[in-house]
Phi, psi and omega in degrees: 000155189255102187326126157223166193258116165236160187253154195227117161250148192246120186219010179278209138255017172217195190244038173294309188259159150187155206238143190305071155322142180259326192227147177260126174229173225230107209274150156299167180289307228261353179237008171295094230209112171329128182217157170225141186228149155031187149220166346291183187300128177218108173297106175064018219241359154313049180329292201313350174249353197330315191285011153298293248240333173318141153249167165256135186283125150294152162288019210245193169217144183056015188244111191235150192216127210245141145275180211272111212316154169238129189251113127306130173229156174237126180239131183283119186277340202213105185283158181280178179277347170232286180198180184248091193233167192019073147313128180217165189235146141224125181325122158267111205286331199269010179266021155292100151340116179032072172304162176279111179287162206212132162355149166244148172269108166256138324295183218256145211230112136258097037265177193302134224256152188111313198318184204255147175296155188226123172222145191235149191214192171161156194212111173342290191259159196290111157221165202306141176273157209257137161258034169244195168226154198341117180283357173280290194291079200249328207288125171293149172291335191287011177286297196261154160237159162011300221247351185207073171270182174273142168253117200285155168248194159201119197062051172065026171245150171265176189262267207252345168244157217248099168329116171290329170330325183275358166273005190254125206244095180226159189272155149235126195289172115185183176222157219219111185276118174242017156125359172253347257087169163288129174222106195302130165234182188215147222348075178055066175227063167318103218224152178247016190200104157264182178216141161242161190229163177233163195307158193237319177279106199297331180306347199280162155265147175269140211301146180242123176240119227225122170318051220248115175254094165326325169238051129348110174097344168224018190223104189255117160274110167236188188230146206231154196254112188311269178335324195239326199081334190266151176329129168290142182230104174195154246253288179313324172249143189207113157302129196228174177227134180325178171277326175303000182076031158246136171311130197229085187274139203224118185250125182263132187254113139287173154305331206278323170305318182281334157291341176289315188240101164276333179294346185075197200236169176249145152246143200223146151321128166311292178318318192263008181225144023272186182323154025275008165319133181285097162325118198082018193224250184228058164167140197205151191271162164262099156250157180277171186237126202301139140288335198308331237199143169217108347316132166257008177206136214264118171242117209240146184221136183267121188251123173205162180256134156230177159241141232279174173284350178273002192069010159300103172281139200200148176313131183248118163236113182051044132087012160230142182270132158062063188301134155275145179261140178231089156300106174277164192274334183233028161257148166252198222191119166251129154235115180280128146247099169272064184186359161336297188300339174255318179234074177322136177292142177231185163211151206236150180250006178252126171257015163238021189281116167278004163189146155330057206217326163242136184305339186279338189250357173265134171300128197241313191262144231061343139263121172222138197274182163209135178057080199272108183090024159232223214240346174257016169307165182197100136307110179247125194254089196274084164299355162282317197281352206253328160289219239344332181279009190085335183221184227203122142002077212232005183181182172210150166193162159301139183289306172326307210226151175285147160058056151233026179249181179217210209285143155208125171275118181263108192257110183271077176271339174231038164194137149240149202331129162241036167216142184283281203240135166250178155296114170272134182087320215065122181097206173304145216235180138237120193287331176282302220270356171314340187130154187183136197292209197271180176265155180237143161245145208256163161185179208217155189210162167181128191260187197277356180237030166308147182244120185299146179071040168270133174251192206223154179268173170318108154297173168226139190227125162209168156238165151255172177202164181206000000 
């Protein structure tokens, strides 16, 4: 069956509603007001609206006046019989009306220079569109064509190419006095161990992980070679300091790293390492994580509700509360809830939702329970199979009770999508839950040497499919 589309714009403040559009338009600040025009999309491209659709060129030098960002998705109305891959976008230049003559150029400038700026972006996550400009939307369009379109992504993946953006994997230092001391924790966990991988796939980038230490001025973090004791010195690691002014160590994991330290790594209080520092105190290892096996490793966690030191009841996992979870692509995740019977567990595709309680936001494929809601749940949780499925992990809670989960991240170090959108289940489907890219955002620009009545062309959108 043959995969289709409607496209859904988004003009509230958050990204719950959107409304089915056939065409996208791209508004003055002073006019922004949901419209649906023609087909195919032809962005401003309306002489008979201008004064809809117009921005005004300042008269200033160095002066740029942006329009009222238009943020979007394309949702499968009709699921494909398998999947969907490399949505893609690129300008159709020859849909310009009476292009504007213009100086001539050798060689000839695309886009035409005076034109008015186009600019295209997408984001995992939602924000209010903007009229000033767009921290998304930056790519100019007029970069890609056919053969070098833009590739949309979904849950921050490209369908066969590889976002780099989605390998950077990051922690946040801090310490936490838990009635002994001050004890380094990593996004708020105390842990005596993470792990890092390195690409299986030479087409892949290589995963990058990045350090933040929030108690900067009282945490000197460095990374220590387990064997020697000593501060690490390689090309792959490297210190910095944030915009926020906090120490920012950013470990790239090559092949060349892991051969040089195959024992992996230590991260330490400066002052405390090598011993007499404590394991789980203020020094703890980095180790590496075999890619050879998929799953290569089982992660298990005893789920029980207790109450917290505020008399707050609340999710415990091994015995810390209510942790953000960080999912890897080739691990899988067991949850023991011996506390089922009363607040059965869910994983949810909303990270601000406080409870389990509609069923449209609990992740079904890839997850599966066993003996659900009773004092013997038992969850297995496959993030490869559940990125594959179009959507993406973002929290956990009780079906029963508010707030007793937290967060969940999906870190794809070993697999990054090589399909945009599936079928869910196979076969006849529910065509909303079949999948929907990411939002993408459009804008339109123009400084005082704009060449007045420029208008902007058609995209064009394709895909594959099997």
């Amino acid at each position: 069956m043959a995969a289709s589309f409607i496209l859904y714009k988004y003009t509230g403040k958050d990204c719950i509603f959107g409304t089915p559009v056939t065409s996208l338009g791209l508004k003055r600040i002073d006019a922004c007001v949901p419209a649906v025009y023609g087909v195919p999309i032809v962005p401003a491209a309306d002489a008979t609206d201008v004064n809809t659709y117009c921005i005004y060129r300042p008269e200033v030098d160095n002066e740029e006046i942006f329009s009222f960002e238009t943020i979007w998705k394309m949702v499968l109305t009709v699921p494909p019989d398998h999947q969907v891959s490399n949505v893609r976008i690129w300008p159709d230049l020859a849909s310009l009306p009476n292009p504007p003559q213009l100086p001539a150029h050798n060689p000839p400038q695309i886009p035409p220079p005076y034109m008015a700026e186009y600019t295209i972006g997408e984001s995992i996550s939602y924000s209010r569109p903007t009229n000033i400009q767009s921290h998304v939307a930056v790519n100019d369009i007029y970069q890609y064509t056919r053969e070098n379109p833009f590739y949309v992504t979904v849950n921050g993946n490209f369908g066969q190419h590889t976002n780099l953006t989605v390998n950077v994997i990051n922690y946040i230092a801090t310490l936490h006095d838990v009635g002994y001391g001050n004890i380094i924790y990593m996004n708020n966990v105390m842990q005596e161990n993470f792990t890092i991988s390195v690409k299986t796939n030479i087409a892949l980038p290589d995963p990058v992980y990045q350090i933040l230490n929030q108690a900067t001025g009282f945490l000197a973090l460095r990374i220590f070679d387990p064997i020697l004791g000593n501060v690490i010195v390689h090309p792959d690691i490297v210190y910095s300091i944030s915009s926020g002014g906090k120490e920012l160590i950013t470990i790239t994991a090559t092949n060349a790293l892991m051969m040089a330290y195959p024992s992996g790594f230590v991260y330490a209080e400066l002052t405390q390492y090598p011993p007499p520092c404590t394991f789980g105190t203020f020094c703890q290892h980095i180790s590496w994580l075999d890619l050879s096996a998929d799953p290569i490793e089982l992660i298990s966690y005893t789920v029980e509700v207790r109450y917290n030191p505020d008399g707050i009841p609340v999710y415990y996992l091994n015995g810390i509360e209510n942790p953000v979870l960080n999912f890897q692509t080739n691990t899988l995740y067991e949850f023991i809830n011996i506390s089922g019977a009363t607040d059965p567990l869910r994983f949810l595709n909303n990270p601000n939702a406080v409870q389990a309680s509609n069923p449209n936001e609990v992740v079904i494929i890839g997850v599966t329970v066993y003996d659900g809601a009773t004092a013997n749940e038992r969850i297995i949780v496959d993030p490869a199979t559940v990125m594959l499925s179009g959507v993406c992990i973002r929290s956990y809670q009780s079906v029963h009770h508010a707030c007793f989960g937290n967060g969940v991240t999906s870190i794809n170090t070993g697999l990054v999508g090589n399909y945009n959108i599936n079928t869910v289940g196979g076969g006849v489907a529910n065509p909303m839950a079949a999948g929907e890219t990411d939002f993408i955002y459009l804008q339109m620009g123009a400084n005082n040497k704009t060449l007045p009545g420029s208008q902007l062309p058609n995209l064009v959108i394709e895909w594959d499919e099997s």
